[in-house]
MITORLUM-226431 format. One line per 10 residues: for each residue x, y, z of C-alpha. Coordinates in steps of 0.1 Angstrom, whole numbers, plus 5000, padded with zeros to 4 digits. Each point is the difference from the previous one (the first is absolute). Layout:
# residues N
X/Y/Z  ...
# end
This chain:
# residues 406
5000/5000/5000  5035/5026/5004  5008/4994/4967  4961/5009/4989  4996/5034/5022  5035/5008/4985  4988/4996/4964  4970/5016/5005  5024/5029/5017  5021/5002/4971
4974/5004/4975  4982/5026/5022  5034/5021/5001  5007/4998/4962  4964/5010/4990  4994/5028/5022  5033/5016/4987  4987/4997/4963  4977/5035/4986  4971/5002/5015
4982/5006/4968  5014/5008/4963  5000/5035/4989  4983/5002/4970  4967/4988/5023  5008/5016/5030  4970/5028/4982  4970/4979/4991  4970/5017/4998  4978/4971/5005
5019/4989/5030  4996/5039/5014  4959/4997/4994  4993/4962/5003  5012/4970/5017  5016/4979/4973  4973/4972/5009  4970/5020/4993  4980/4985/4977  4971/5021/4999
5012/5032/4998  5035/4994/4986  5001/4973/4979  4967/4992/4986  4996/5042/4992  5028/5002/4982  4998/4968/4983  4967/5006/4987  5010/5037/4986  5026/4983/4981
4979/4974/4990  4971/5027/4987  5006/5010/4961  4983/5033/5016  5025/5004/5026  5020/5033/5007  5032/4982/4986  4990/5011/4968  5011/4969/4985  4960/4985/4991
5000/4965/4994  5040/4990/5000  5005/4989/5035  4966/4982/5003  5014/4980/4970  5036/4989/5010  4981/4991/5033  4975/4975/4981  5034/4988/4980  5018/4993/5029
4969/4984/5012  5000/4976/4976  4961/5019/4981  5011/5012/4966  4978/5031/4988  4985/4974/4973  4986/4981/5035  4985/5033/5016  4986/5035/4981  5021/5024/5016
4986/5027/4975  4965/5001/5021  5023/4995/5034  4991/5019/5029  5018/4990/5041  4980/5008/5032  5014/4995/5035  4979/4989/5027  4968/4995/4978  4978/4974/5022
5034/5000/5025  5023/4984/4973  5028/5013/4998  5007/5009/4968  4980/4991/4970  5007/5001/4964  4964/4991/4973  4994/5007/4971  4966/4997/4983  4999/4964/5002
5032/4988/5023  5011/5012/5033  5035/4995/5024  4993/4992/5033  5034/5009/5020  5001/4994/5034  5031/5011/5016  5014/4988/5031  5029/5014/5023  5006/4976/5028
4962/5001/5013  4972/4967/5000  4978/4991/4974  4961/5008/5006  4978/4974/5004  4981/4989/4966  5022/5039/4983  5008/4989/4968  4966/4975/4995  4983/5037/5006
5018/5021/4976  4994/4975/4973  4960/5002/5005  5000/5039/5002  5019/4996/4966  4978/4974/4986  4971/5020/5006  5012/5025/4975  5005/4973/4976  5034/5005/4998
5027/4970/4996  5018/5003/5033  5035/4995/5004  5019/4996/5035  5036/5012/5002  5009/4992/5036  5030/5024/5013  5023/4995/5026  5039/5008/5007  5009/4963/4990
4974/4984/4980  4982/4982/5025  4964/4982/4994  4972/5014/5013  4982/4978/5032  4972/4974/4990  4980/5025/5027  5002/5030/4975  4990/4975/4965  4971/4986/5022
4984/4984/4968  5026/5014/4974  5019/4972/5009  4980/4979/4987  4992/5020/4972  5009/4977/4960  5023/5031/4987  5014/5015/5029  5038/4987/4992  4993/5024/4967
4977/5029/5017  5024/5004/5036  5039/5010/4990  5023/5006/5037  5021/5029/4995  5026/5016/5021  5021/5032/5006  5030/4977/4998  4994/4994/4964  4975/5012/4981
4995/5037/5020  5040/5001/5000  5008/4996/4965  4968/5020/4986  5008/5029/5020  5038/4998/4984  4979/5001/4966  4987/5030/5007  5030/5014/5012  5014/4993/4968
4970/5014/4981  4991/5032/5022  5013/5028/4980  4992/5029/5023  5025/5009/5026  4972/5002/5024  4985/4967/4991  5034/4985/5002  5013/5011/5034  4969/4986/5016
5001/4968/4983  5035/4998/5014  4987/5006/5035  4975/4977/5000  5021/4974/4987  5020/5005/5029  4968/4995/5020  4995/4963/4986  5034/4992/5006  4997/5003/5034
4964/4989/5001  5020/4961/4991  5033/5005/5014  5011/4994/4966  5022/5031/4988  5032/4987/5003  5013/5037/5000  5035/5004/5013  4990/4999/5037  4981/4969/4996
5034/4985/4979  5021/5010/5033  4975/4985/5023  5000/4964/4979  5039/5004/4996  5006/5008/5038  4980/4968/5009  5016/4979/4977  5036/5014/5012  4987/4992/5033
4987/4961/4995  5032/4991/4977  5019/4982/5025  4990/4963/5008  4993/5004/5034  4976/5032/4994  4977/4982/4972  4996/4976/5023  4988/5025/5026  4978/5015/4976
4987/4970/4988  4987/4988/5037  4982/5033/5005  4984/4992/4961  4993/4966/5013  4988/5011/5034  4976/5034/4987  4968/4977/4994  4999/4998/5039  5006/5038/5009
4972/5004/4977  4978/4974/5021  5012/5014/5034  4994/5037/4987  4965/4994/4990  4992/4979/5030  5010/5026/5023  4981/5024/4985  4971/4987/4999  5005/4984/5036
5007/5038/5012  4973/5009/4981  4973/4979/5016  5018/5009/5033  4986/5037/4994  4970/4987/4991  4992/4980/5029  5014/5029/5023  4974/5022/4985  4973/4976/5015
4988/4986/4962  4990/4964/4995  5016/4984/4969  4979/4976/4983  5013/4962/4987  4995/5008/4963  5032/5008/4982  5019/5007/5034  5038/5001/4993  5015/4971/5009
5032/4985/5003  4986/4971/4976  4990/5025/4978  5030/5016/4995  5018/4966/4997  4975/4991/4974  5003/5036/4981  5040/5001/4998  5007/4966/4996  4972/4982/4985
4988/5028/4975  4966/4996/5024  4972/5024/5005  5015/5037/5003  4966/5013/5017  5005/5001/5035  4999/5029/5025  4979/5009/5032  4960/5003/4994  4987/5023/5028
4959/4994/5005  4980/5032/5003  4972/4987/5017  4987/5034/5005  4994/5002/4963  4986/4966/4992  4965/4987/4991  4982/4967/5002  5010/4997/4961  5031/5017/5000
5033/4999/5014  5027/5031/5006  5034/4994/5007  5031/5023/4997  5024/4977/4981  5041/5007/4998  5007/4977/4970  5033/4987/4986  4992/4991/4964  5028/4995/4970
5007/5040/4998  5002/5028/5029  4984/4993/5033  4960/5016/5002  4979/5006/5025  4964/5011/4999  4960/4993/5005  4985/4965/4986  4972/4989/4999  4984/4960/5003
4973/4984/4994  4980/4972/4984  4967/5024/4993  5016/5017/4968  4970/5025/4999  5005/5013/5034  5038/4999/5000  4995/5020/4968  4972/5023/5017  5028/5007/5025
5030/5006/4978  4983/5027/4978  4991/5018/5036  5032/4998/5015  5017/5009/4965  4983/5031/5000  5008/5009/5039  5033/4993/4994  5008/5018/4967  5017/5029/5009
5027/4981/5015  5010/4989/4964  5011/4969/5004  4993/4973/4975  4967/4983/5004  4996/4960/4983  4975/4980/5008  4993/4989/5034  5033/5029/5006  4978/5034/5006
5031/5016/5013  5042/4979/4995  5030/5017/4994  5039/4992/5000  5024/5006/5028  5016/5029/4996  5034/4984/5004  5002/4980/4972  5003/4970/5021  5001/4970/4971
5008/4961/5017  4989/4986/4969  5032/5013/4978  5021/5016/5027  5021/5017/4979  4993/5039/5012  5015/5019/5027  4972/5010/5016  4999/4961/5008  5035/4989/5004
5010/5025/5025  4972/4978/5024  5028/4973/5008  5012/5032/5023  4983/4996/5030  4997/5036/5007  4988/5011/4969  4975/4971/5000  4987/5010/5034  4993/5032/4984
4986/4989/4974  4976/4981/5013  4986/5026/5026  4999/5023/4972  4981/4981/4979  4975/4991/5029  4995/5037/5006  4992/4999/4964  4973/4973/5002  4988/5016/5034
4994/5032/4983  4982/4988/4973  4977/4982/5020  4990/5031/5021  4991/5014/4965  4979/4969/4990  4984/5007/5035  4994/5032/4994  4980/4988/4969  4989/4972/5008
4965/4994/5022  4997/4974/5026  4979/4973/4989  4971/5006/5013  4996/5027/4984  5012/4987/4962
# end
């Protein structure tokens, strides 16, 4: 274990004496106004100006068509002529139609699918007889849950109507496209800036900080003994992950007991649960279901659920039951009590959001959930994040009448 905490010192030392950040992005003016994970308000904006022929870049149809290219749509396969893109039209993100086909993309930035998401798009679509197609975008390429298809995955031509697309690729090497085509200065320099944005979206740049960083660790682990080190704490990081997400959700449930809450059997973290999830591939959606009683009817059920899932953890109000009329009856009444705290609302959800933190177990690959193996900043976390839930349930309260008077 010395010759592990001296690695892991050494590597320490030589990356915190590299730059801090390279100059040439060190002024990013979507980093100044946005976080660089935004998706609404960053990234979906701006990729739908680009992708409008109408857009302010002044270039009409050109970028919309390099992106279809790279896509693998020729403009034989889609009228870009009639073209027109929308963002947020029936809360997809950004859609591309023309008079007969439409583009569903759905764009996702280390957040949870929706339950039944893209099965709804593709109605709303189908309803304006339009051909629908589904371009499902994430950093990497990923495929979207069996919980957002719902019946799309059974559909006969989804392998031809649902195309995964990512930053890594597709959003990367369009944008450079662009770059290459944009012939005002103005047009240009922003291109530039937002490519800079995707590279650090995927922690995929390579630029001469990231070199030094790969060349520093491979300096570092090119002794025998030290690739052995480093391969023992490879070999050994599937169990930080366990004992991470065990003790948070052991803290977690701590709080919640402290707070005087009940926590209901179904879908209570476990430690077989977590066993299942990390080495068995098993079910991912696990958490702590809180009953509010105070809420409930003879035909209904109200709980407060914390849920795991394959994506960012969620937390919000669900609701059960095996009378679909009244649970309905219900939903549409607490939807509307609840709107203004604009949080997404799916059925039998009438109020869920995401954790703040971006607290991901499923892929464990951001900071925001690495840095939990630190006790400290775990412990933190974890109050923090039950202050979170605690709030939003004094605003579902607010709301929200007692039962007996539903």
């Amino acid at each position: 274990m010395h010759e592990l905490q001296a690695l892991l010192t050494d590597v320490q030392t030589a990356l915190a004496a590299l730059p801090h950040r390279e100059p040439e992005e060190a002024f990013n003016i979507f980093r100044l106004l946005r976080k660089e994970t935004d998706k609404v308000n960053l990234h979906s904006r701006f990729l739908a100006e680009l992708l409008n022929p109408k857009g302010s870049h002044g270039m009409g149809a050109a970028f919309l068509v390099l992106f279809l290219k790279r896509c693998g749509i020729s403009p034989a396969d889609f009228h870009v002529p009639t073209a027109r893109t929308l963002r947020e039209r029936d809360r997809i993100d950004i859609l591309i139609r023309n008079d007969q086909q439409a583009i569903i993309i759905e764009n996702k930035i280390w957040a949870g699918d929706q339950d039944r998401q893209l099965e709804r798009y593709a109605e709303i679509v189908a309803r304006w007889h339009l051909k629908w197609y589904i371009f499902y975008l994430t950093p990497f390429g990923h495929e979207p849950s069996t919980e957002s298809l719902g019946k799309l995955a059974t559909h006969a031509d989804l392998a031809h109507r649902l195309q995964c697309i990512s930053y890594q690729q597709h959003i990367q090497e369009w944008v450079a496209e662009c770059i290459a085509l944009a012939p005002r200065p103005a047009v240009l320099a922003v291109m530039v800036q937002y490519a800079q944005i995707v590279n650090r979206l995927i922690n995929n740049s390579m630029t001469d900080k990231a070199r030094a960083e790969m060349e520093e660790v491979i300096k570092l682990t090119a002794t025998a003994g030290n690739a052995l080190t480093a391969f023992k704490l490879m070999d050994n990081w599937k169990h930080v992950r366990y004992n991470t997400e065990y003790l948070f959700w052991t803290e977690l449930i701590a709080l919640v007991a402290q707070a005087g809450f009940p926590i209901a059997d179904e879908k209570k973290f476990t430690d077989d649960r977590l066993n299942s999830c990390l080495y068995e591939k098993g079910d991912p959606w696990y958490g702590i279901v809180i009953p509010l009683d105070e809420y409930r009817t003879d035909a209904v059920g109200v709980t407060l659920i914390i849920e795991r899932g394959d994506r960012v953890i969620k937390y919000g109000v669900r609701l059960t039951s095996a009378d679909d009329v009244a649970r309905e009856q219900m939903f549409a009444d607490f939807s509307k009590r609840l709107a203004d705290l604009h949080c997404s609302q799916q059925p039998g959800w009438p109020a869920r959001r995401y954790s703040s933190r971006q607290i991901d177990f499923q892929h464990y690959t951001n900071p925001d959930t690495i840095t939990l193996a630190d006790p400290q900043i775990r412990q933190e976390a974890v109050a923090a994040f039950w202050e979170e839930v605690m709030m939003f349930l004094e605003q579902v309260r607010e709301r929200l009448p007692s039962s007996g008077n539903v």
